[in-house]
C-alpha positions in Angstrom: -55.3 174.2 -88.3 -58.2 175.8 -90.5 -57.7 178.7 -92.7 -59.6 182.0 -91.4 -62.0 181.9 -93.5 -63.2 177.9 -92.6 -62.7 179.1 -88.9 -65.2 181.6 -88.8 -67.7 179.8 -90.3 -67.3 177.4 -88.1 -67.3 179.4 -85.2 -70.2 181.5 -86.1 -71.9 178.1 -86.7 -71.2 176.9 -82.9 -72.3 180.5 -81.4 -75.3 180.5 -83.5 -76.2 177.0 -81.9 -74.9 178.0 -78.3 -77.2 181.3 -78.6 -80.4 179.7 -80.0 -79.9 176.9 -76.9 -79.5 179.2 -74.1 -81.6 182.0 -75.4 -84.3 180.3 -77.2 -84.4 176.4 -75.7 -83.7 177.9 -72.4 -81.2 174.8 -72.2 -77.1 176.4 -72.8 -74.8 173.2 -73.0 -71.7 175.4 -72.7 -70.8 177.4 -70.0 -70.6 181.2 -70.3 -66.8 180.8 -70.0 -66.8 179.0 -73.5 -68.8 180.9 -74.9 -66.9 184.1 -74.3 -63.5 182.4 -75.1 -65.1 181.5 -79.1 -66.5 184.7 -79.1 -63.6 186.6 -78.6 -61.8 184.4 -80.9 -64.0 184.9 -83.4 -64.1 188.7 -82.7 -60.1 188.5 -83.0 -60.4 186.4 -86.8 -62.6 189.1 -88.0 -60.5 192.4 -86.7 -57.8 190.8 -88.5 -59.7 189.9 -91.6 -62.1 192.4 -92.2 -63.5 191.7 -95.4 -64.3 188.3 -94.0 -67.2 190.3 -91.7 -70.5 189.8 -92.9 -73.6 191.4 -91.3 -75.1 188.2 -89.9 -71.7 187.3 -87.8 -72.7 186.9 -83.9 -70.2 190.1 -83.2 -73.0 191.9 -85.2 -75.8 191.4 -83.5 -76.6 191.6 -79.6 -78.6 189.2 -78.7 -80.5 186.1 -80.1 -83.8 185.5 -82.5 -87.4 185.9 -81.4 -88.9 182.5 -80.2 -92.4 183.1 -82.0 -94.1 182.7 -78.9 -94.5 186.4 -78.0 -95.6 189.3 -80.2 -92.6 191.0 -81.0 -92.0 194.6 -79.5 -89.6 196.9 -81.2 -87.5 199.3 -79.0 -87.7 203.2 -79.6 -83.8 203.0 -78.5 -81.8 199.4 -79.6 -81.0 197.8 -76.3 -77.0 197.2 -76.2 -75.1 194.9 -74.8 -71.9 195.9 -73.0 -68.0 194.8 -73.9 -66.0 192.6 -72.0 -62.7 193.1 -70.1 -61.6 189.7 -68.8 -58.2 191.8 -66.7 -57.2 194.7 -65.3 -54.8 196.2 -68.6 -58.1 196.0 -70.1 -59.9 198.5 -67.8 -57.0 200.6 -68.3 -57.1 200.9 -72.0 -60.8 201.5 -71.5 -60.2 204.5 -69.3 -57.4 205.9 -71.7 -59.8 205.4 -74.7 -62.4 207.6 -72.7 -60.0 210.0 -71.8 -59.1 210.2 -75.7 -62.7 210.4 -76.4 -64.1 213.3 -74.5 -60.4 215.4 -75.4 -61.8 215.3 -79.4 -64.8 216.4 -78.3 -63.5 219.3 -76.0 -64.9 217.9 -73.3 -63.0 218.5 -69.5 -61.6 214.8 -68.7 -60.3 215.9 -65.7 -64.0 216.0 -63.9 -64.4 212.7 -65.4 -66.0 210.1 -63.5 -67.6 206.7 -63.5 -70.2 204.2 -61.9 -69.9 201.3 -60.9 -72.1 198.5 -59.8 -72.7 194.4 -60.2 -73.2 193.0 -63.5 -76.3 191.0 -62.5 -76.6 187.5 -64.2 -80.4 187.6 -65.0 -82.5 188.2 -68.3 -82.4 191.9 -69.4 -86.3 193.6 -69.8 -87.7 197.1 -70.8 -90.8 198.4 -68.8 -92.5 201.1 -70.4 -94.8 203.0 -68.7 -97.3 206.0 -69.6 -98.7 208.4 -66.9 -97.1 206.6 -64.7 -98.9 203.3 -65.0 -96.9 199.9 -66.8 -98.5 199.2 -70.4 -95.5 197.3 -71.4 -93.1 194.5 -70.9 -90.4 193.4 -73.4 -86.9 191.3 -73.6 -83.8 192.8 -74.9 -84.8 190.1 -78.2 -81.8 190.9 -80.8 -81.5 194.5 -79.4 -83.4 196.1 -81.7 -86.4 193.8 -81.0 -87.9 192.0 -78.1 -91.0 189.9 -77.2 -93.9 191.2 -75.5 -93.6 189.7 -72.1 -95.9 192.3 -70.1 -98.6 189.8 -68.7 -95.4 187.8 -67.2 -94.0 191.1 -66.0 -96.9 192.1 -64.5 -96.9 189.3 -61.7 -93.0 190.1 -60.4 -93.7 191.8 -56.8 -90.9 193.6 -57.2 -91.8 195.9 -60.5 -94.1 198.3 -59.1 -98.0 198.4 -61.4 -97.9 202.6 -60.7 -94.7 204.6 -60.1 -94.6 206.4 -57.1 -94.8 210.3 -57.0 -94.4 210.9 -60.8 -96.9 209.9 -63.8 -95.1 211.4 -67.0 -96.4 210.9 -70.3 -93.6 208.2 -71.1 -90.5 206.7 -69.6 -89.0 203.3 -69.9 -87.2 202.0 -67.2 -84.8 198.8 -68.0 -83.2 196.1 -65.8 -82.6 192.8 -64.6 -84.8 190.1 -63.8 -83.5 187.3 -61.9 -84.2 184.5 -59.2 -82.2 184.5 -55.5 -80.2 181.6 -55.0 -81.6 180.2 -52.2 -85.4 180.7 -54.3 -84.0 178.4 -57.3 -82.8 175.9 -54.9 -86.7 175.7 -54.3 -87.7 176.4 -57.9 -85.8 173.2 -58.7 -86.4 171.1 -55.5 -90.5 171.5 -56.7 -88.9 170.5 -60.0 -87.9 166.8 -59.0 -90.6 166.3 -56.8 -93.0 166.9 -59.8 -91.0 164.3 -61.8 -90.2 167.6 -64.5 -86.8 168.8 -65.6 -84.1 170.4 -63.5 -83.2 174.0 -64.4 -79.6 174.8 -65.3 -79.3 177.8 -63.1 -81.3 180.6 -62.0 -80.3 182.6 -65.2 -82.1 179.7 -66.6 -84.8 179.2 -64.7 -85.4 182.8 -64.6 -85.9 183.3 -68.9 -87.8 180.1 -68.6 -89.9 181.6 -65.8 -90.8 184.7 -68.3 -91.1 182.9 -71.5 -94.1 180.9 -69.8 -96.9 181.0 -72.3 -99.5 180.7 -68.9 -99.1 184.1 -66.6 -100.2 181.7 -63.6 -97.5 179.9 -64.1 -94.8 182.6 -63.9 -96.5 183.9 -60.8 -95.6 181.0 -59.1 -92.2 181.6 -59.4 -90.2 183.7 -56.5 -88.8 186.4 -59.4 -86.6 189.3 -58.6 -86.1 193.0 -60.5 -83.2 195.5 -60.1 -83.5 198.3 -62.2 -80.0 199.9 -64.0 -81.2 202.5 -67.0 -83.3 204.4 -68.5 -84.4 203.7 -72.5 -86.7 206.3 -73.6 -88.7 209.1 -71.8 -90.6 212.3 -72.2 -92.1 214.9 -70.2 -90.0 213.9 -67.1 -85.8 215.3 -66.8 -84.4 212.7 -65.4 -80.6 213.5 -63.4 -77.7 214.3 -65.2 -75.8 211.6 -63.8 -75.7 207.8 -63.7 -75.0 207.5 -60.2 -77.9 209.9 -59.2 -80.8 208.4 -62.0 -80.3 205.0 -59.8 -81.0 207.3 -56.7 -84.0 208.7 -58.3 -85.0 205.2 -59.9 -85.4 203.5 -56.6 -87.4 206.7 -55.3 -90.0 206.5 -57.8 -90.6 202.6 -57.1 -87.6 200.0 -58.6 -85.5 198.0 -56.9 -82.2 199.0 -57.5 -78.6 197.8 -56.2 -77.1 198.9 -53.0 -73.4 197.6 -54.0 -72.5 200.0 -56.1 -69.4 203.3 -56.1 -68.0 206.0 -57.7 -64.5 206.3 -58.6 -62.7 209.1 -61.0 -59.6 206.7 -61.8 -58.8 203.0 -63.2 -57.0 201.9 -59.8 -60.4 202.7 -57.8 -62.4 200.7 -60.5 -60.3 197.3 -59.8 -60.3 198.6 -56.0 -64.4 197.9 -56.6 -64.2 194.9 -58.9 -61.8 193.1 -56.1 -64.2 193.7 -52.9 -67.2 192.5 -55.0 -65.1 189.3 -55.9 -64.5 188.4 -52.2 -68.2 189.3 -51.7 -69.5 187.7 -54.2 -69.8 184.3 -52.6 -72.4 185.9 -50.0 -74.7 187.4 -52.2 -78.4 186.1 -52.8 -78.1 186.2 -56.3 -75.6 185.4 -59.1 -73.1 188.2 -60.6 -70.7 187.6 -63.1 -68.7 190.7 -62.9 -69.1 194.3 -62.2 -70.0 197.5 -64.7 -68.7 200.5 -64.9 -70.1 203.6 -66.7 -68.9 206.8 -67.2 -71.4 209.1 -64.5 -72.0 212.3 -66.6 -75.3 210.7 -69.0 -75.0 214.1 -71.0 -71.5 213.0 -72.4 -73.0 209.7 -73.5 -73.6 210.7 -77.3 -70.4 212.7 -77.5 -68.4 208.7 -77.0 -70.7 207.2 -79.2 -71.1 203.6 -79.8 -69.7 200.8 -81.7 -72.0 197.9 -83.5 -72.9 196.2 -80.6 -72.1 198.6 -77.8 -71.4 201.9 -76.2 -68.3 203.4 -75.5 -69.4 205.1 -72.1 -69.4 201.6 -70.3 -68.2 197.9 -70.0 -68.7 194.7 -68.3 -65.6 193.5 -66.2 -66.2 190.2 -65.5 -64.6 187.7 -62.9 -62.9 184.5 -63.9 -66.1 182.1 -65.4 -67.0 179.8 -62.3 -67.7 177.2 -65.2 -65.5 175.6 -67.2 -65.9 172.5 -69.7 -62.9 169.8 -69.2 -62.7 165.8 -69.0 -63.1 163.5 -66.3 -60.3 161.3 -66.7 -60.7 159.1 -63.2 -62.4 158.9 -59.8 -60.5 158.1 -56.6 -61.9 157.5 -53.1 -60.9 159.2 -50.2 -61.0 158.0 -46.7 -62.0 160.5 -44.0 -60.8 160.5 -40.6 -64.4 159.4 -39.0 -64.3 156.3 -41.9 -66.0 158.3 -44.6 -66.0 157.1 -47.9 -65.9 160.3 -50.6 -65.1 159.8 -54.8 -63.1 163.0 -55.5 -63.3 163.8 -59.8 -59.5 163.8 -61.1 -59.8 166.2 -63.9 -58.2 167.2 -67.2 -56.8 170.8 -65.7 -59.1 173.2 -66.6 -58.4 177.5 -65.2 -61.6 177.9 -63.7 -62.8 180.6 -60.9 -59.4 181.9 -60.9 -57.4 178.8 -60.0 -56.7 175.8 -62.2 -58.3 173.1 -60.8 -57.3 169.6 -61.3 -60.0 168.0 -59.0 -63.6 168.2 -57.8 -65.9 166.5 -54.9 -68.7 164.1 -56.2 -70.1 164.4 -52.8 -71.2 160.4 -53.0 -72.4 157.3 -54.8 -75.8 158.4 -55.5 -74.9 162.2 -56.6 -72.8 160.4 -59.6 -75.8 158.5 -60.8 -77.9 161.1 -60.0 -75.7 163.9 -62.2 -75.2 160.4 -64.8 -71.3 161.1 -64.4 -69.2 158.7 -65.8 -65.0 158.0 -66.4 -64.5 159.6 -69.8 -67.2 162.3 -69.7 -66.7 165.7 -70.5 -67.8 167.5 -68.0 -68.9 171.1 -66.7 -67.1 172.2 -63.4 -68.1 174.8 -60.9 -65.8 177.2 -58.8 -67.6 179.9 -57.2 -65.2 181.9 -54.6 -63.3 179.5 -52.4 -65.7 176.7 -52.2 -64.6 173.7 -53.4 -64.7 173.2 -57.6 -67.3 170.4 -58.0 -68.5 168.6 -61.2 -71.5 170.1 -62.2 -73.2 167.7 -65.0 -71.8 166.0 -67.7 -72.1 167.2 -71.2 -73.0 165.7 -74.6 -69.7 164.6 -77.0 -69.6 162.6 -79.9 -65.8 161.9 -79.4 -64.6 158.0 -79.4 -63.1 158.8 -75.9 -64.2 155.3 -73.8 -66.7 155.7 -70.7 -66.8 153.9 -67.7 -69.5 153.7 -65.0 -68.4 153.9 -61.4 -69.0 151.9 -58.4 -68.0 152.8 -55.0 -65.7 150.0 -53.8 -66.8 147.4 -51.2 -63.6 147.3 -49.3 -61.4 150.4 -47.8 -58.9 151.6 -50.6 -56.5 152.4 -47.2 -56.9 149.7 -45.3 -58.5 147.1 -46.7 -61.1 146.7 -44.0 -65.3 146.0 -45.0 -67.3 149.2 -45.7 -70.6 149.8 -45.2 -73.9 151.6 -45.8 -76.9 152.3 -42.8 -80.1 152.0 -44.2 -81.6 155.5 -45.1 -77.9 157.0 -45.4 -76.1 158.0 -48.6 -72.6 157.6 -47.4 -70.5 154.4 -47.4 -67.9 154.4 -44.3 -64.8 152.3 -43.6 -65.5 150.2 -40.3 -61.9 149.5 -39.5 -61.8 152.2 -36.8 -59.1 150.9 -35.1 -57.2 149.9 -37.8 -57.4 152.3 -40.9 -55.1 154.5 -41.6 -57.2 157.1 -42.6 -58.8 157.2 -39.4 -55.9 156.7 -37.1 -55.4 160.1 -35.4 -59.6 160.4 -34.7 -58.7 156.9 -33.2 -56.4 157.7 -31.0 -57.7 161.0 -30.2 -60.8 159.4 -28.9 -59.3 156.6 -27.1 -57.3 158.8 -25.3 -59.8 161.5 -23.9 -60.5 161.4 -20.2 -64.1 160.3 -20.4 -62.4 156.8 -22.4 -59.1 155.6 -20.9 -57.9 158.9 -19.8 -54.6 159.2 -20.9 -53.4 163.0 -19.6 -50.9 164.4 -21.9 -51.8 162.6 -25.0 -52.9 165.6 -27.2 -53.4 166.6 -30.9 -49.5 167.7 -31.4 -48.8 164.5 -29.7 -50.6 162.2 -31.5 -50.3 164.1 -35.1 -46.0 163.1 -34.3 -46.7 159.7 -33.8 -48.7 159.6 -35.8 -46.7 160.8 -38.8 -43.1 159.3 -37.8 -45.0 155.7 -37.8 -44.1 155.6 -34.2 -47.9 154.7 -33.7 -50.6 152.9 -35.8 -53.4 151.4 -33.6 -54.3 152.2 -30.0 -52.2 149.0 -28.6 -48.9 150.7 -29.8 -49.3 153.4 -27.6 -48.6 151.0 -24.6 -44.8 150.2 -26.3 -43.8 153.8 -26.3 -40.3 154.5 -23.5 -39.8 157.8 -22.2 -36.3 157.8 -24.5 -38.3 157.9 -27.6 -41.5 160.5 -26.4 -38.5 162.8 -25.3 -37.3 163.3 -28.8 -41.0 164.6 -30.0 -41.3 168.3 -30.2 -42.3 170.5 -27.1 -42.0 167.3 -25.1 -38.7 167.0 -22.3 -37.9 164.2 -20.3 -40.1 165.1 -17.4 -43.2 165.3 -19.7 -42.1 162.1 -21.7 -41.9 160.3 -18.1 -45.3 161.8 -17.1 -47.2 160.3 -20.4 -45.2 156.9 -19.8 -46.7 157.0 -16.1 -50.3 158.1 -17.9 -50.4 155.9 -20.4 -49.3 152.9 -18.0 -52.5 154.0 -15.5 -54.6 154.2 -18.0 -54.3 149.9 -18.4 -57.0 149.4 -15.7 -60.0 150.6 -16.6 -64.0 149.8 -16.5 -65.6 147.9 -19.1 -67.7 151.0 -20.4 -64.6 153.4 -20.6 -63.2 150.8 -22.9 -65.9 150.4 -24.9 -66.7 153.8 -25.8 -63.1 154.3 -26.3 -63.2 151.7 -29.4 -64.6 154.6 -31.2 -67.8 152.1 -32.6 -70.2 154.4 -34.2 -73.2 155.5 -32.4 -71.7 154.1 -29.2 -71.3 156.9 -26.5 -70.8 156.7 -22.9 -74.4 155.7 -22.2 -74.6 152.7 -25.2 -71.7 151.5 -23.6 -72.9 151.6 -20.0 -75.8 149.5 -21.3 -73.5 147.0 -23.2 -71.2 147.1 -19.7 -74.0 146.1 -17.6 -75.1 143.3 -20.3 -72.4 141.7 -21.3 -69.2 140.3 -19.2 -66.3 141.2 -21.8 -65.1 141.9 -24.8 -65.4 138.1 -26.1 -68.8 138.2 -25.1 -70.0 141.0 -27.5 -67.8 139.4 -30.4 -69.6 135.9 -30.0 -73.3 137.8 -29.9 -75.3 136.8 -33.0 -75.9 140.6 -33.8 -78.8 139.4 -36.5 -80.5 137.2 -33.9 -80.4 140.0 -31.4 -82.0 142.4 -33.7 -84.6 139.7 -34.5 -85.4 139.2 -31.0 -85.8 142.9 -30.2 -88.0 143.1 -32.9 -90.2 140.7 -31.5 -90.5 141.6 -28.1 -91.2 145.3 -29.2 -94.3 144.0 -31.4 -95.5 141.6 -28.8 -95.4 144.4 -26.4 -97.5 146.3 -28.1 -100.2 143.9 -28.2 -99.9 143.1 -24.5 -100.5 146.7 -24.0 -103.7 146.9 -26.0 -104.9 144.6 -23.7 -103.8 146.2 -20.8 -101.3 142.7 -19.8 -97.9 142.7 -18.4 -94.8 143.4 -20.7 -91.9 141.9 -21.5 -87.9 143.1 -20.2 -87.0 143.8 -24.1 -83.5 142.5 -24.5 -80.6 145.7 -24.6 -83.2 148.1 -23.6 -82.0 151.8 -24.8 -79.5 149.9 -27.6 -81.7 150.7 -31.1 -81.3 149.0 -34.6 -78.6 151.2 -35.8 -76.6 150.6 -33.0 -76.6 146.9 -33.0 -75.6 147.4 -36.7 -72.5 149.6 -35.9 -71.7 147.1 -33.4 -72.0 144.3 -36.1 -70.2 146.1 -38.4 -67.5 147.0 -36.2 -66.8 143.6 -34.1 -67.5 141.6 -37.3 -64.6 143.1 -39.0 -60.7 141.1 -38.6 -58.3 143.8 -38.4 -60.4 145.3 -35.7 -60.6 142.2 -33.6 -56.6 142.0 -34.0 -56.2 145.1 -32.3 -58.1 144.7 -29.7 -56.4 141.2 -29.0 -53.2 143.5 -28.9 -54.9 145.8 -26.5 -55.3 142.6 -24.0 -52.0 141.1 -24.8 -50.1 144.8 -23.4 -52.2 143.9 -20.5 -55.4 146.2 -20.7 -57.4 145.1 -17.4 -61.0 145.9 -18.6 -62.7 143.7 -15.6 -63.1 146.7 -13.5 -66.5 147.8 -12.6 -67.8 151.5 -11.5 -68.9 151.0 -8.0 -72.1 152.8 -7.5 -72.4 155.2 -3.8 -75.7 153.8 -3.7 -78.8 152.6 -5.5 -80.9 155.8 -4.6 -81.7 156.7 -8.4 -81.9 152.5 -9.3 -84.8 152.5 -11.7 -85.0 156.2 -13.0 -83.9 158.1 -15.9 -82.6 161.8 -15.6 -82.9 164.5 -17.8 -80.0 167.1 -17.1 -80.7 170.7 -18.9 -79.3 174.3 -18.7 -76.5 175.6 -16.5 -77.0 174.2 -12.8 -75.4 176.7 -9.8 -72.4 174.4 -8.7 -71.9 171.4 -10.9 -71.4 170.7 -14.2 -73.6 169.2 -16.6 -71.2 166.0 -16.8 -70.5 166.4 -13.1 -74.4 166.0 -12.6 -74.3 163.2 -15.1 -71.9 160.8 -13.1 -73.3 161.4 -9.9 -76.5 159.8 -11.6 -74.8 157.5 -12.8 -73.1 156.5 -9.6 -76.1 155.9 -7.4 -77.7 153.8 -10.2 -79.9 156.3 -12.0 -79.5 156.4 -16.1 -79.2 159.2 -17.5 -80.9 160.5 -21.5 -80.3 163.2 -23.9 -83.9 164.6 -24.7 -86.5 164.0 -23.0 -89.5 161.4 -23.5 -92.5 160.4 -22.1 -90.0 157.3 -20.3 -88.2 160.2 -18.5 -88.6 160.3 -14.6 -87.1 163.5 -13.9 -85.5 166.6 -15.5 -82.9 168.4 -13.5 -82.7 171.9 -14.4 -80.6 175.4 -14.2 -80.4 178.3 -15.9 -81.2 178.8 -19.6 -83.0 175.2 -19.6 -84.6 176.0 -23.2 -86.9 173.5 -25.0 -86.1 170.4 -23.3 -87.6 172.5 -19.9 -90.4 173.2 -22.3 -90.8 169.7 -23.1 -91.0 168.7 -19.5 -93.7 170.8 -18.9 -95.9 169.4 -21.6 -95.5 166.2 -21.0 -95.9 166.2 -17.2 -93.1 165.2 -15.8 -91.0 167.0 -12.3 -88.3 168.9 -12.5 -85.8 169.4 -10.2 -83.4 171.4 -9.4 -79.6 170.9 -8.4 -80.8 170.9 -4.8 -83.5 168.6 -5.3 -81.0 166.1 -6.8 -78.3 166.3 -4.2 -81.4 165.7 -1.5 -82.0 162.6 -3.5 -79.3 161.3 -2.9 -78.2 162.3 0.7 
C-alpha cells in the first residue's frame, strides 16, 4: 500500500494523462467508469488530508488544457462542471444539504423544487450571440477558458445563425453537442472504408468533429445541439425558473430535450432517474445519467458553489456501461442451427448494473478485427439489457502471457467437421443429426408434417426427451414404447399410444420428405424434390463426387452461354435449380461420419424411403409457378402441392424462367415484378381450370 501522500501523486499523475488523452488527443484509453472511480478516490485522499491539496490537483480544476489549436476564449461566467452521485443515499443527502441551504438563507424550502432532465454525453459549448445574431463559439476548455470553435459551430444545422423573435444586446446560450448513434455508426463506417482510424464513441467522434482545424470538414459530420443554460446575458429577462428558461430556449430557436420533469421531493427524482434507465437503451443518442437542478434560478447565488461546482445541481449517473477487466479465456458455443460462436470468459468486472463474467465476440473475424487476444485487458460494454460484449482491448505493460485465438476445426460438442461458406463469417457444426447442440432443432424439423409428419411430437415433447437422454438422434425416436412416453409430463396412456402409432406411420415415407427432414442446410422442400427426382436413394447422394458435380455445372453454365450468343441449342445443365451453395451443404453434410451413422440407423429401424408422390397428372409438366398473396379458398401451401402434384415446379421469387404467377389478395412486389417482366398471372380460378 502507498502512503497518502505517494498516492495522490500518483493518481493525479494517471488523471492528468487520462484527461489530456480524452480531452486533448481525442483518444481516452480508460473508460469513464475508471476514471470516475480514481477520481473519487483521489477526491476521498484529499478530504482526508487537506494539507496535501494543492491548486493544480484534478479536483481543482473542471476541465482539461487548451490544445493550442484554437484561439483561446475566456468566459464572462466559469463554466462548471456538475458533482456526481453514483446511488440513491446520495441524492438524498443532496436534497437535505439544499434544504439546509436555503433555511440559512431564510429562504421558504417548502416551495422548493427541482428539474430534471438527461445528462447528455457530448462535448459542452457556449454560444454567444449579440442582437440576436451568433458571433461566438467556444468549449467549456478548463472552465474558465475555452477555444474559439465558432467557424465549427457555425456549420451544426441544429444551432440556429439568428434567434427567432428576440435580438438582445447579449445572451449566451450553453449546451451539448453530440452525434446520434445511428449517425456515428456511419461517421465510422466512412471511417474504414477510407482506410482512417475508427472513433471510440460518438462522444469522441463528436470533440474530434469540432476540434477539426478545416470547417469543411466538420460540416460533413451529421452533428447534433441540445441547449440546457444560460451563461451570461443583458438586455433580455430571461424566466425565473429552470424548467421554464428551457421552454423559452427552444422558443427562441435551440433544440432542447423533451425527456425532462419536475419533482418537489428526493423519491420523485429516483422515480425520473429509474424510467430514463429503462429508456435509455432506445434513445438516439448517448446519456450517462440524469441532472437535477433546483427550478427557482433566483435562489442559485443564495447555495453558492464549491471549487468545481454549484450546489443548486448534480449529475446522477447510471452504472458505467464500460468497465476495464481481463480476458482470461475464450470458449465456443454451439448453437442449435450448428453455429459456431467464441463467448469472452472474463475476470468479473460490475458493469451496467450487473457483474458480468462473460461477453459475445460475435465471430472469428471480429476478434482479429478488435486484435483481441487470451490475456488482454480489456474494455467491456453493457448498455441496458443487451448482452455485455468486449469492446477493444487496451494497452498493459504487465508480464501477464497472451495468446492468439483460432476458432477450432472440429465441433467442441460433438466432434463432428465444421465449416465456413464462401462469403460468410460464421463457422457451423455440420453434424446435424448428430450434435448435441443441435439435437432438439433436429428433431423438431424431422418431425414437422411437411418432413415425416410425426403428429404429437412437439416442443414439450421433444425438450423431455431430449433432456432425460431418452433421445439423441432421429433413429431413437423409432425405439420409444408407449410404457416409457406415458411417464413424460402432460402425456397419458392414450396420447403415449397415439405417438407410438404416429411415429410407426411416419416409417414410409417419399424420398423428398426424408430428405428435407435431414435438416441439410439450404435444402428445403423444393431442393429436395429436385434431388428426389435425380437421384434413386440415399446411397446414391452419398457416392456423388460433390466437387466433380460442381465442376460440371460450372461448365455447362459457361458453355451455355456461348451457345446462346450464337443463337445454338443448350445443354440440360446437370441438378437444374440445385446452386453452388447447396451442393456444398450437401458435401458438407453427407461427407461427414457421424451423420452417415445415423442415417444407417434410420434404415436399420426400417425407414421405407422408396415411396414416390404420385402426380394426378402431368398438366403443369414443364412450368414453374409463382404463388403470391392470399388466394380466396386455398392456402398458399395448399396451392403449392397441387402444383406440385400435376408436375408443375413451384419458385419463391419470381424470374424471367417463371411461367406463371398465381395471385390473391395483397400480392405486393412479387405481383409487381410480374408485371414488369411480362409474364401472366393467374388467379386461383385460372389454376384450378388448368388442371381440370
Amino acid at each position: 500500500m502507498q502512503a497518502p501522500k505517494e498516492r495522490i501523486e500518483t493518481l493525479r499523475r494517471q488523471l492528468d494523462r487520462y484527461n489530456y488523452e480524452y480531452y486533448v488527443l481525442d483518444a481516452p484509453t480508460v473508460p469513464d467508469a475508471e476514471y470516475d472511480r480514481l477520481f473519487r478516490e483521489l477526491q476521498e485522499l484529499e478530504a482526508a488530508h487537506p494539507s496535501l491539496v494543492s491548486s493544480d490537483s484534478p479536483t481543482q480544476r473542471i476541465g482539461a488544457p487548451l490544445t493550442g489549436a484554437f484561439a483561446p476564449v475566456r468566459h464572462a461566467q466559469p463554466m462548471l462542471s456538475l458533482n456526481n452521485a453514483f446511488d440513491d443515499d446520495e441524492i438524498i443527502a443532496f436534497d437535505r444539504r439544499v434544504r439546509e441551504r436555503l433555511a440559512q438563507e431564510a429562504l421558504p424550502a417548502d416551495q422548493l423544487r427541482y428539474s430534471a432532465e438527461l445528462k447528455y454525453d457530448g462535448l459542452a459549448v457556449s454560444l454567444r450571440y449579440e442582437r440576436g445574431l451568433l458571433v461566438q463559439a467556444a468549449t467549456r476548455g478548463d472552465g474558465t477558458t475555452g477555444e474559439d470553435i465558432t467557424a465549427n459551430i457555425r456549420t451544426i444545422r441544429a444551432i440556429p445563425l439568428r434567434l427567432t423573435g428576440i435580438a438582445p444586446p447579449l445572451i449566451e446560450v450553453r449546451g451539448e453537442v453530440l452525434l446520434y448513434r445511428r449517425d456515428f455508426e456511419r461517421l465510422n463506417e466512412r471511417q474504414r472504408a477510407a482506410g482512417d482510424k475508427e472513433f471510440v464513441n460518438p462522444r469522441n467522434a463528436a470533440a474530434g468533429s469540432l476540434r477539426q482545424l478545416d470547417p469543411a470538414l466538420t460540416a460533413q459530420r451529421p452533428l447534433r445541439f441540445f441547449a440546457y443554460g444560460l451563461g451570461e446575458w443583458a438586455g433580455v429577462e430571461p424566466p425565473d425558473t429552470h424548467s421554464a428558461l428551457l421552454d423559452w430556449l427552444a422558443k427562441i430557436g435551440f433544440p432542447v430535450g423533451t425527456q425532462r420533469a419536475c419533482a418537489t421531493d428526493p423519491q420523485a427524482l429516483l422515480d425520473f432517474y429509474r424510467a430514463m434507465q429503462q429508456r435509455r437503451p432506445g434513445l438516439p443518442y448517448d446519456i450517462d445519467g440524469v441532472v437535477y437542478k433546483v427550478d427557482q434560478r433566483d435562489w442559485y447565488d443564495a447555495l453558492g458553489y464549491v471549487a468545481r461546482a454549484p450546489r443548486f445541481a448534480i449529475a446522477h449517473k447510471f452504472p458505467a456501461e464500460e468497465a476495464m477487466t481481463r480476458l482470461v479465456g475464450i470458449e465456443v458455443q454451439v448453437g442449435r442451427t450448428g453455429k459456431l460462436t467464441p463467448v469472452a470468459r472474463l475476470q468479473p468486472v460490475f458493469v451496467g448494473g450487473v457483474t458480468v463474467t462473460n461477453a459475445t465476440l460475435h465471430n472469428e473475424e471480429e476478434i482479429h478485427r478488435k486484435g483481441l487476444r487470451i490475456g488482454d485487458v480489456v474494455v467491456v460494454r453493457r448498455a441496458g439489457d443487451v448482452i455485455p460484449e468486449v469492446v477493444r482491448p487496451v494497452a498493459s505493460d504487465d508480464d501477464t502471457p497472451r495468446v492468439d485465438f483460432e476458432m477450432p476445426r472440429h465441433c467442441p460438442v460433438c466432434g463432428s467437421a465444421v465449416e465456413r461458406e464462401e462469403g460468410e463469417v460464421d463457422w457451423r457444426c455440420v453434424g446435424g443429426l448428430y450434435c448435441g447442440a443441435q439435437r432438439k432443432q433436429a428433431l423438431l424439423h424431422f418431425a414437422q408434417r411437411r418432413a415425416m409428419d410425426i403428429d404429437g411430437l412437439g416442443e414439450k415433447i421433444v425438450d423431455q426427451l431430449v433432456e432425460g437422454q431418452l433421445v439423441r438422434t432421429p433413429a431413437d425416436l423409432y425405439g420409444l414404447d408407449a410404457a416409457t412416453l406415458a411417464q413424460l409430463d402432460r402425456m397419458g396412456e392414450k396420447s403415449a399410444r397415439n405417438l407410438v402409432e404416429a411415429i410407426d406411420k411416419s416409417r414410409r415415407t417419399t424420398f423428398a420428405r426424408f430428405l428435407f427432414a435431414l435438416g441439410i442446410r439450404h435444402v428445403g422442400e423444393e431442393i429436395a424434390r429436385i434431388l428426389a427426382a435425380n437421384y434413386r436413394d440415399v446411397e446414391a447422394l452419398i457416392d456423388e463426387d460433390w466437387q466433380a458435380l460442381a465442376e460440371r455445372k460450372a461448365a455447362v453454365q459457361k458453355e451455355n452461354v456461348r451457345r446462346r450468343s450464337r443463337g445454338e441449342p443448350v445443354e440440360p445443365v446437370p441438378l437444374e435449380g440445385v446452386g453452388p451453395e447447396i451442393v456444398a451443404a450437401l458435401q458438407h453434410f453427407l461427407t461427414e461420419p457421424h451423420n452417415r451413422q445415423v442415417i444407417a440407423a434410420l434404415r436399420q429401424v426400417g425407414i421405407d424411403w422408396s415411396e414416390h408422390e404420385q402426380a394426378a397428372s402431368q398438366a403443369l409438366t414443364g412450368r414453374t409457378f409463382v404463388v403470391t398473396g392470399t388466394l380466396p379458398s386455398l392456402s398458399r401451401e395448399q396451392a403449392q402441392a397441387l402444383i406440385r402434384s400435376h408436375g408443375g415446379t413451384v419458385a419463391g421469387s419470381v424470374s424471367r424462367k417463371t411461367d406463371f404467377v398465381v395471385a390473391g389478395e395483397a400480392a405486393g412486389s412479387k405481383l409487381d415484378r410480374a408485371h414488369e417482366l411480362g409474364i401472366p398471372v393467374i388467379d386461383e380460378a385460372g389454376l384450378l381450370a388448368m388442371v381440370a
